[in-house]
Jmol script that loads the backbone (N, CA, C; Angstrom):
load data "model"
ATOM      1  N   UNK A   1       0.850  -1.167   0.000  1.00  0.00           N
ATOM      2  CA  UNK A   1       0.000   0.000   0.000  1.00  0.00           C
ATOM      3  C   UNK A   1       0.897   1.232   0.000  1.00  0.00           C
ATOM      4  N   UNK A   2       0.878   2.098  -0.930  1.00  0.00           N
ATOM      5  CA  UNK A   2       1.545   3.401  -0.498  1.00  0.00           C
ATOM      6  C   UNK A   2       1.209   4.465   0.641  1.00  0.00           C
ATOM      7  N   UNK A   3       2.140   5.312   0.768  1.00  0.00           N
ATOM      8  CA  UNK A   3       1.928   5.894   1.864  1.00  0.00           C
ATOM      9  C   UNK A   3       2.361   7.048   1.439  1.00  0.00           C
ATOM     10  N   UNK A   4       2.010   8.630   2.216  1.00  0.00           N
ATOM     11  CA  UNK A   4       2.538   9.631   1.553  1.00  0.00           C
ATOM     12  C   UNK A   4       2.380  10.565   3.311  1.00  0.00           C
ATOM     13  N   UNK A   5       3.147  11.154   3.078  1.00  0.00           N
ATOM     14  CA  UNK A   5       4.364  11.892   4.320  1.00  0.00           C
ATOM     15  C   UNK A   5       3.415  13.012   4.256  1.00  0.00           C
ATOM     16  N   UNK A   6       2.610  13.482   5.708  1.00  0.00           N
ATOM     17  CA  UNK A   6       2.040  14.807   6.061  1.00  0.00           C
ATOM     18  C   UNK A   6       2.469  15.275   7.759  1.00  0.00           C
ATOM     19  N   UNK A   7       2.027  16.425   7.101  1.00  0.00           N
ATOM     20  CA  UNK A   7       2.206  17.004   8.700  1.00  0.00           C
ATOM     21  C   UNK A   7       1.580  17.421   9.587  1.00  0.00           C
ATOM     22  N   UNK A   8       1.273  17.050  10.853  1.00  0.00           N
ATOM     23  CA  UNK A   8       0.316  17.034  11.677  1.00  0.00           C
ATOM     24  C   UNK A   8       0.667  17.501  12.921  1.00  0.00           C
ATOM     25  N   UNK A   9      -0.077  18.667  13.824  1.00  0.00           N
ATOM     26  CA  UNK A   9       0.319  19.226  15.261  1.00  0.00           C
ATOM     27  C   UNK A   9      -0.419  18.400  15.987  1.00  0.00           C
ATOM     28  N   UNK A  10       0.039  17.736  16.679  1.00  0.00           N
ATOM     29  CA  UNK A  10      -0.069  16.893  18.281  1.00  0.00           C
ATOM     30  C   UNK A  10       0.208  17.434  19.420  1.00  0.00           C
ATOM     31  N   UNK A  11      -0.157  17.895  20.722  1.00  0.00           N
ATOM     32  CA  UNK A  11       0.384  17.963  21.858  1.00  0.00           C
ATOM     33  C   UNK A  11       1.579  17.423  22.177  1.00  0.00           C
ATOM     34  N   UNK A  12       2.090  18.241  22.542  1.00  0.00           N
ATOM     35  CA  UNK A  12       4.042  17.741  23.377  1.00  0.00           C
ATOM     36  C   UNK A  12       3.000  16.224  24.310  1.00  0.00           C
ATOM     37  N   UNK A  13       2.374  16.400  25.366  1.00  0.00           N
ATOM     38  CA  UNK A  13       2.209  15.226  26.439  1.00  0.00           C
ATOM     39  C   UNK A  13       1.669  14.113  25.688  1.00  0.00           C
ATOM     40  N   UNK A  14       1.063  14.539  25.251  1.00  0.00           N
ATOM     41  CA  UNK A  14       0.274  13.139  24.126  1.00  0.00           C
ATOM     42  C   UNK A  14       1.349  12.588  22.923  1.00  0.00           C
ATOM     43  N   UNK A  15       2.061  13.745  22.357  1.00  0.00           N
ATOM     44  CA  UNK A  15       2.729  12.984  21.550  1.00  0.00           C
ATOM     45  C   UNK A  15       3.961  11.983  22.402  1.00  0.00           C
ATOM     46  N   UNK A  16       4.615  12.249  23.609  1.00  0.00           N
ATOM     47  CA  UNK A  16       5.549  11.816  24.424  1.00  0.00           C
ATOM     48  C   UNK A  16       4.727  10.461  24.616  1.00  0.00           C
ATOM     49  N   UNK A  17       3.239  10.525  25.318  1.00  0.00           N
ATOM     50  CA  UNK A  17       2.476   9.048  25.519  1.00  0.00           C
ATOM     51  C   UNK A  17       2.606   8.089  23.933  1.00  0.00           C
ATOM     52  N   UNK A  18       2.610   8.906  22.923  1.00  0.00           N
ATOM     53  CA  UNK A  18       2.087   7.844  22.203  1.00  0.00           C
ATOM     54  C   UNK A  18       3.422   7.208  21.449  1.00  0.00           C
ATOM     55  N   UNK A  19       4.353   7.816  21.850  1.00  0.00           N
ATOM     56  CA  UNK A  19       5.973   7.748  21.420  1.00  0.00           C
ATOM     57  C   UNK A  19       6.406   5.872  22.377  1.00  0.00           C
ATOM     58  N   UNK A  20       5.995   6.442  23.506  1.00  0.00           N
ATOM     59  CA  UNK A  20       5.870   5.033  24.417  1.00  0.00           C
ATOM     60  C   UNK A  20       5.207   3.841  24.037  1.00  0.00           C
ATOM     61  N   UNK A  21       3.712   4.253  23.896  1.00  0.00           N
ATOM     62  CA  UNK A  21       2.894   3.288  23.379  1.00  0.00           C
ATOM     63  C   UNK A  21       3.443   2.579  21.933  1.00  0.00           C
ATOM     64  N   UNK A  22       4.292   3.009  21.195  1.00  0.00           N
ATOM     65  CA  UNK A  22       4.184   2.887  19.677  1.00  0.00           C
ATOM     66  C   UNK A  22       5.049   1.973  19.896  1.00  0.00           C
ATOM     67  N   UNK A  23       6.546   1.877  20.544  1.00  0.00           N
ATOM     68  CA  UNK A  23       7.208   0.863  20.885  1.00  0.00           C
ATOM     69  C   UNK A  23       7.978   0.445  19.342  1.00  0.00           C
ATOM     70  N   UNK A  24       8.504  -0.403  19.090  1.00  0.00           N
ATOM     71  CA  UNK A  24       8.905  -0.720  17.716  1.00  0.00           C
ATOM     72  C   UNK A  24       8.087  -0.898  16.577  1.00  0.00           C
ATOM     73  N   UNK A  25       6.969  -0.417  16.915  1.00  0.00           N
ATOM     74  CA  UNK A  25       6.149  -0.446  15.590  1.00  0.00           C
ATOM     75  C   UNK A  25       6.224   0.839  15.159  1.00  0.00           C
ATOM     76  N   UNK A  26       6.232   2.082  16.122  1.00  0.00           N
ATOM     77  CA  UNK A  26       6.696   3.603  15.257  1.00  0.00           C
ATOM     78  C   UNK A  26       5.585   3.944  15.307  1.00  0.00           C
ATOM     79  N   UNK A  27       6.224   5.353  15.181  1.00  0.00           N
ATOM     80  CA  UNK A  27       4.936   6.572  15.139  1.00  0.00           C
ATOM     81  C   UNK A  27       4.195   6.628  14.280  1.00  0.00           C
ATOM     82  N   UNK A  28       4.079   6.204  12.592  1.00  0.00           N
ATOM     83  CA  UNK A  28       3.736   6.422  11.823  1.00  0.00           C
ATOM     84  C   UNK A  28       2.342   5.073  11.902  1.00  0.00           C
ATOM     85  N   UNK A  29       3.068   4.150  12.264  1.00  0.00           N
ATOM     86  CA  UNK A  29       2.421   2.578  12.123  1.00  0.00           C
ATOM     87  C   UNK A  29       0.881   3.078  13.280  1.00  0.00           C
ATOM     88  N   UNK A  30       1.359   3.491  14.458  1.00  0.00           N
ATOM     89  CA  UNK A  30       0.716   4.135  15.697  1.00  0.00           C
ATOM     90  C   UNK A  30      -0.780   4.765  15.502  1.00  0.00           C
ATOM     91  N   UNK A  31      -0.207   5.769  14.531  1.00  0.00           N
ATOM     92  CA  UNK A  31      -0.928   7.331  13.918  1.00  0.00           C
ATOM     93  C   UNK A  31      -1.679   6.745  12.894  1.00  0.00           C
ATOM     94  N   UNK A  32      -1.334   5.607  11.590  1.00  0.00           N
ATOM     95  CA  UNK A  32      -2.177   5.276  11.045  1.00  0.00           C
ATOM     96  C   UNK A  32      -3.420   3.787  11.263  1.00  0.00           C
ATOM     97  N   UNK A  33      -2.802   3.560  12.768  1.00  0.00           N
ATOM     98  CA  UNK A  33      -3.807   2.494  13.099  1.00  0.00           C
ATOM     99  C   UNK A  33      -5.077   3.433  14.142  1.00  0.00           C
ATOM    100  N   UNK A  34      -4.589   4.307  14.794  1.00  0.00           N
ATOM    101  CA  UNK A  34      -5.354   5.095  15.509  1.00  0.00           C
ATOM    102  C   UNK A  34      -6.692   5.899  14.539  1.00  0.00           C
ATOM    103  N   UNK A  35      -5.696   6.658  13.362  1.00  0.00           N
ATOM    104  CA  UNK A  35      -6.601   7.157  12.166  1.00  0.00           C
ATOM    105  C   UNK A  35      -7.969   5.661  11.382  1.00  0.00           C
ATOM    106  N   UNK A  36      -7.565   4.767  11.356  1.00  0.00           N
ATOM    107  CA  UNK A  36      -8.318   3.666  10.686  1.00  0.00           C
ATOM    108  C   UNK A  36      -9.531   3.424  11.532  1.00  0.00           C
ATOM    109  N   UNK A  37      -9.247   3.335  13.189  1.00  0.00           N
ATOM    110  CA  UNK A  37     -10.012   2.877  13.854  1.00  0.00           C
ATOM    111  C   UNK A  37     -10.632   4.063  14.259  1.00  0.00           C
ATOM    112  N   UNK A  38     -10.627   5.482  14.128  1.00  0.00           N
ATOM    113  CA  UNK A  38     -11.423   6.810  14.556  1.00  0.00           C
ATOM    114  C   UNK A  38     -12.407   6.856  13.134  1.00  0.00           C
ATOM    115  N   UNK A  39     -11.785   6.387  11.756  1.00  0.00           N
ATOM    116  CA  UNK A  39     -12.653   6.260  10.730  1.00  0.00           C
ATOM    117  C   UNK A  39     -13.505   5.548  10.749  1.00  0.00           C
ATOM    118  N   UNK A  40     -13.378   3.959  11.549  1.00  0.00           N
ATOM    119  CA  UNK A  40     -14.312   3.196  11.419  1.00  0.00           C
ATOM    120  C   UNK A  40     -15.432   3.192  12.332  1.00  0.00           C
ATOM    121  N   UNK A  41     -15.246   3.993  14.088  1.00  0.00           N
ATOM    122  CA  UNK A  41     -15.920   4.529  14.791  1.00  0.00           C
ATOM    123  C   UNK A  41     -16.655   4.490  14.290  1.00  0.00           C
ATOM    124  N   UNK A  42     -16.373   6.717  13.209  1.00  0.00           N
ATOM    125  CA  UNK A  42     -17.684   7.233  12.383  1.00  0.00           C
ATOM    126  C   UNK A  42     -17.988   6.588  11.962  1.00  0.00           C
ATOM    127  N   UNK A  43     -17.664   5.432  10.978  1.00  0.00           N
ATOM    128  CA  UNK A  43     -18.757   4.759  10.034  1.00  0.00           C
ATOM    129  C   UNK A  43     -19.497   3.762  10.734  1.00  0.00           C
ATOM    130  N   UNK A  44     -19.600   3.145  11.896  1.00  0.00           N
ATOM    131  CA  UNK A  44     -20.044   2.834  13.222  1.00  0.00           C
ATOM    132  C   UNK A  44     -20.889   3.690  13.324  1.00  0.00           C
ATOM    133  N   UNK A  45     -20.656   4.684  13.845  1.00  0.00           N
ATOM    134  CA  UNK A  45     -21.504   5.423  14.267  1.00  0.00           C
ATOM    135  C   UNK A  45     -22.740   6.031  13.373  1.00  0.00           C
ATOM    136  N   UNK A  46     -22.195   5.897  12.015  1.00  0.00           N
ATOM    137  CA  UNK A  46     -22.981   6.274  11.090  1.00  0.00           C
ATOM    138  C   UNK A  46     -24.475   5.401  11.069  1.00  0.00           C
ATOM    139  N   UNK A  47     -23.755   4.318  11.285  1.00  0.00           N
ATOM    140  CA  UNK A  47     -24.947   2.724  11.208  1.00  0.00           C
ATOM    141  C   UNK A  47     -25.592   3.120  12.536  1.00  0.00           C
ATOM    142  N   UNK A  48     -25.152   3.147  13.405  1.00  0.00           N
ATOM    143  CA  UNK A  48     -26.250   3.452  14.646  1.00  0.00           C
ATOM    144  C   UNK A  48     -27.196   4.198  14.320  1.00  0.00           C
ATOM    145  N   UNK A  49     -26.941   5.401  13.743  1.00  0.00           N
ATOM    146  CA  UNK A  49     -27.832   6.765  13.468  1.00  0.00           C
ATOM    147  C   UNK A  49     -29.201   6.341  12.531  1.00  0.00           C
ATOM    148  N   UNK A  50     -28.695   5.549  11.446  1.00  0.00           N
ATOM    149  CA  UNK A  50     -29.566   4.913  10.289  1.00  0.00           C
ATOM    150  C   UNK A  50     -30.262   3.682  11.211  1.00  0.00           C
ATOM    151  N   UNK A  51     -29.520   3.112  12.075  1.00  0.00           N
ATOM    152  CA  UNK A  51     -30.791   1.753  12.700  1.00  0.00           C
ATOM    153  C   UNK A  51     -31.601   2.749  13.329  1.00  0.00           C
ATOM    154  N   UNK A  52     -31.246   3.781  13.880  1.00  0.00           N
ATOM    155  CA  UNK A  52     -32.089   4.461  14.976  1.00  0.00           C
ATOM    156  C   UNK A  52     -33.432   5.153  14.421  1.00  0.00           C
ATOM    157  N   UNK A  53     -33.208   5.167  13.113  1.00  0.00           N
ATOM    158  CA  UNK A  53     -33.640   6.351  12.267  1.00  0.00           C
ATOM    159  C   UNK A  53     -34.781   5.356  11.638  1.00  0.00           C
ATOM    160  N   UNK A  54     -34.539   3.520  11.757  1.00  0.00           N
ATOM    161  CA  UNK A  54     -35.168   2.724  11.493  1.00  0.00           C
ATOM    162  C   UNK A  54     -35.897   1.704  11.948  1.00  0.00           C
ATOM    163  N   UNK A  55     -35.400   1.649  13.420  1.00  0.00           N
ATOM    164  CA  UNK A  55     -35.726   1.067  14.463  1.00  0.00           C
ATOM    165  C   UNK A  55     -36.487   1.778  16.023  1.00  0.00           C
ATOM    166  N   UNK A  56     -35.624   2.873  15.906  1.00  0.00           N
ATOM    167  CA  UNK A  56     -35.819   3.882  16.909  1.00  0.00           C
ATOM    168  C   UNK A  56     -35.070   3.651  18.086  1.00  0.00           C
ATOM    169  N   UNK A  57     -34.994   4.865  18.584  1.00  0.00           N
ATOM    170  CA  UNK A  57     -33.638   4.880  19.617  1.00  0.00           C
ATOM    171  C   UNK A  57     -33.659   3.699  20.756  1.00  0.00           C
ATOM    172  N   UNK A  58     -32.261   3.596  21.204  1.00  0.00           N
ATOM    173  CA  UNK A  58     -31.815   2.507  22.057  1.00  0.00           C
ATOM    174  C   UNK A  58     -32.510   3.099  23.249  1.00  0.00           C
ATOM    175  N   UNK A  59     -32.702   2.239  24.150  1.00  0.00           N
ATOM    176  CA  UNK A  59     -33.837   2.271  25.685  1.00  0.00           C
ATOM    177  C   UNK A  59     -32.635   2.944  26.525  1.00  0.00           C
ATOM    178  N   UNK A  60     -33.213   3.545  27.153  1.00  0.00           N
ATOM    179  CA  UNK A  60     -32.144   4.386  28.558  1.00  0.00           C
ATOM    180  C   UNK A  60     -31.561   3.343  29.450  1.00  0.00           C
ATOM    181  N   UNK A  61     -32.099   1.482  29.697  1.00  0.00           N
ATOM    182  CA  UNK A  61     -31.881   0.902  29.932  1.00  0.00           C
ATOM    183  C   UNK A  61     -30.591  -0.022  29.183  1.00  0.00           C
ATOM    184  N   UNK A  62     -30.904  -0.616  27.757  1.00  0.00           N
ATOM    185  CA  UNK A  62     -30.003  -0.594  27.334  1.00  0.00           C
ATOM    186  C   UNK A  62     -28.754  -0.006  27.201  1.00  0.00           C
ATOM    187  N   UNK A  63     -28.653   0.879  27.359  1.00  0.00           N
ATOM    188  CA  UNK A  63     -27.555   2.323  27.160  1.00  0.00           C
ATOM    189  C   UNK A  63     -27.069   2.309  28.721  1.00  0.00           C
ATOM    190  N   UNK A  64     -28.054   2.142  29.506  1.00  0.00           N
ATOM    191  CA  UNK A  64     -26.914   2.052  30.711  1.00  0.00           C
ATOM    192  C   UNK A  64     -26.094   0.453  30.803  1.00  0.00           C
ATOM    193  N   UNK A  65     -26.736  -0.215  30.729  1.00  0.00           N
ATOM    194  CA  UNK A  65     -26.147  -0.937  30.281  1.00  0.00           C
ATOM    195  C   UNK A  65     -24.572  -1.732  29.868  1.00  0.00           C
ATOM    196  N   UNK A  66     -25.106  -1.090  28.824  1.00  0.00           N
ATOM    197  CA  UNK A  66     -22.922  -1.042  27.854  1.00  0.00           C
ATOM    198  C   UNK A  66     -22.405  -0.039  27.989  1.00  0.00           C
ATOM    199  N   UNK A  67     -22.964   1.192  29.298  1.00  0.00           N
ATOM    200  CA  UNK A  67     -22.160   1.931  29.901  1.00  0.00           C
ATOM    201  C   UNK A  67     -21.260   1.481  30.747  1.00  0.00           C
ATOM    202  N   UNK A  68     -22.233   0.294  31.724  1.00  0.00           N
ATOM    203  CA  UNK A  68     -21.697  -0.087  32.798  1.00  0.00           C
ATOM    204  C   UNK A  68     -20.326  -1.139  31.843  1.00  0.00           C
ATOM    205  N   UNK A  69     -20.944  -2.034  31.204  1.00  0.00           N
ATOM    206  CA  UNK A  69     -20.049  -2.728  30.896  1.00  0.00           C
ATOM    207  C   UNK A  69     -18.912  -2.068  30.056  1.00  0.00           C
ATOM    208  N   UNK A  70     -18.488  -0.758  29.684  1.00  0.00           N
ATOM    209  CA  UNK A  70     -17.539  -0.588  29.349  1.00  0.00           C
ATOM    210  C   UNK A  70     -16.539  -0.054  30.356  1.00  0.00           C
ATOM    211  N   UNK A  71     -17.249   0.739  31.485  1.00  0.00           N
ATOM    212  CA  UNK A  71     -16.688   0.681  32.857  1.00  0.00           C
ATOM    213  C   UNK A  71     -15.736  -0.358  33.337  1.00  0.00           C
ATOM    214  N   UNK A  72     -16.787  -1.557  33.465  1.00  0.00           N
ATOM    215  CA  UNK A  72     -15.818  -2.637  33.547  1.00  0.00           C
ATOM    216  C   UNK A  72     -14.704  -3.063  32.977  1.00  0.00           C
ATOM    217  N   UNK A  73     -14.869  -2.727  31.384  1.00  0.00           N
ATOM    218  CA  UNK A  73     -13.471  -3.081  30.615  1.00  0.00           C
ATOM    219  C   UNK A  73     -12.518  -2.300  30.551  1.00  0.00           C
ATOM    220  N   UNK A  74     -12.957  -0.723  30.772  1.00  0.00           N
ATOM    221  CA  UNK A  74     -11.706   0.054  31.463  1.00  0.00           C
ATOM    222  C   UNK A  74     -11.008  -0.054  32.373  1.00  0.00           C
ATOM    223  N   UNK A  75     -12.000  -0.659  33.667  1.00  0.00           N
ATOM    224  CA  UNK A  75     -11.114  -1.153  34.766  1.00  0.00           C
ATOM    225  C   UNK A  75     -10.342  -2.108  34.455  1.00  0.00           C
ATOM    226  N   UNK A  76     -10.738  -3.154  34.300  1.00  0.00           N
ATOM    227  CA  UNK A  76      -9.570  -4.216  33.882  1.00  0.00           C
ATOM    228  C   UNK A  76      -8.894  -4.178  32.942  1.00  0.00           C
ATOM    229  N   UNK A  77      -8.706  -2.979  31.958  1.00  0.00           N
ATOM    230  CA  UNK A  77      -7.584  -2.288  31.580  1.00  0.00           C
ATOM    231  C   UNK A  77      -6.961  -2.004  32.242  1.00  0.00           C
ATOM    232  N   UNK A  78      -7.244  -1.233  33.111  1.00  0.00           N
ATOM    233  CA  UNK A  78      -6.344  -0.251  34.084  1.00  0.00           C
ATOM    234  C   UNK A  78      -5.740  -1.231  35.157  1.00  0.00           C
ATOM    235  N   UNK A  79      -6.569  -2.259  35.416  1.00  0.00           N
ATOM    236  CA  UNK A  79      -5.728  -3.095  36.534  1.00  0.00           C
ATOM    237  C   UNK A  79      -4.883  -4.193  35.421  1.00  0.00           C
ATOM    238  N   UNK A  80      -4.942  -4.281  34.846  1.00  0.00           N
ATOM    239  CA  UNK A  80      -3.821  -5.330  34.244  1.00  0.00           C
ATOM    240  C   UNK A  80      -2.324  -4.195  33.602  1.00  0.00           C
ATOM    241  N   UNK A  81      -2.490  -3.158  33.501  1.00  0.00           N
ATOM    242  CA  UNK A  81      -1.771  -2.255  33.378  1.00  0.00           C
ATOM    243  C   UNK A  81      -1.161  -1.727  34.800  1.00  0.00           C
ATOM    244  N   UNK A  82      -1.638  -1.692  35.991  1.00  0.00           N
ATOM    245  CA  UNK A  82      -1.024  -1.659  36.967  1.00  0.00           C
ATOM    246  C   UNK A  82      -1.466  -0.413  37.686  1.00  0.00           C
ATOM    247  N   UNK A  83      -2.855   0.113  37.427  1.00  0.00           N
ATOM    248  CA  UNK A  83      -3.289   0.929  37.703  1.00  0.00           C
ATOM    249  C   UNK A  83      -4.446   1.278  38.353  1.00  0.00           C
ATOM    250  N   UNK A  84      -5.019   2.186  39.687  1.00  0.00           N
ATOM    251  CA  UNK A  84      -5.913   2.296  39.490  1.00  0.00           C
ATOM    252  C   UNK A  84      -7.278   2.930  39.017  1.00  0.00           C
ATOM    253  N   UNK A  85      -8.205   2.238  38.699  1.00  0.00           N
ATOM    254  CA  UNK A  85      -9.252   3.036  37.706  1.00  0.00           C
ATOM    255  C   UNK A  85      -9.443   5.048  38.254  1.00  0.00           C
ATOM    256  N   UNK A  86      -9.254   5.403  37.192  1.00  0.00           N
ATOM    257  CA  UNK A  86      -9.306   7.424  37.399  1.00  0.00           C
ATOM    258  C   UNK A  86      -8.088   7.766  37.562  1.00  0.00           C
ATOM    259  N   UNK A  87      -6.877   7.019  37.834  1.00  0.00           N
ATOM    260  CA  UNK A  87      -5.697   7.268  38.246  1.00  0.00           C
ATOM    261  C   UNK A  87      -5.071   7.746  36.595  1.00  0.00           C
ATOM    262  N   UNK A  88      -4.284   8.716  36.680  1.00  0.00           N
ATOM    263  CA  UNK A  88      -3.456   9.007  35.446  1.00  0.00           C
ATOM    264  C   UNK A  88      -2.511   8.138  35.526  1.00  0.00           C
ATOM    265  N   UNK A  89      -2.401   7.743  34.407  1.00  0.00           N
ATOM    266  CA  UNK A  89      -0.967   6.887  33.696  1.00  0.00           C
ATOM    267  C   UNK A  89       0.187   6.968  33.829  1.00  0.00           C
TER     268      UNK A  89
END
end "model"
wireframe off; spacefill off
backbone 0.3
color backbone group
């Protein structure tokens, strides 16, 4: 796949985090897996809007829901990372 060289302003603290995170795969590898998966979000998100638009909106129940449960998967992010949940990195 080709690739073509741009330039982009990042935060000094965020770019330092993601310098860490990137590890031997590199900044570039980092920046364009982050970009793929913020694209596919929207187009995610796009489909929600159209079921909603066809189905009608998700229940306040539901929605709390896979609130809670993403709670959960942050935490056990954060504790297998060595952290605790709200705690900065």
């Amino acid at each position: 796949m080709a690739s073509k060289k741009v330039t982009v302003t990042i935060p000094e603290d965020l770019l330092e985090e993601i310098r860490v995170e990137s590890g031997e795969r590199g900044l570039s590898a980092y920046v364009a897996e982050a970009l793929r998966f913020k694209r596919d979000r929207d187009r995610m998100l796009e489909l929600v809007d159209w079921l909603q638009e066809e189905h009608g909106p998700v229940s306040d129940d539901d929605r709390n829901a896979v609130l809670a449960e993403l709670d959960e998967l942050d935490a056990e992010h954060e504790r297998r990372r060595g952290h605790k949940p709200g705690e900065a990195a």
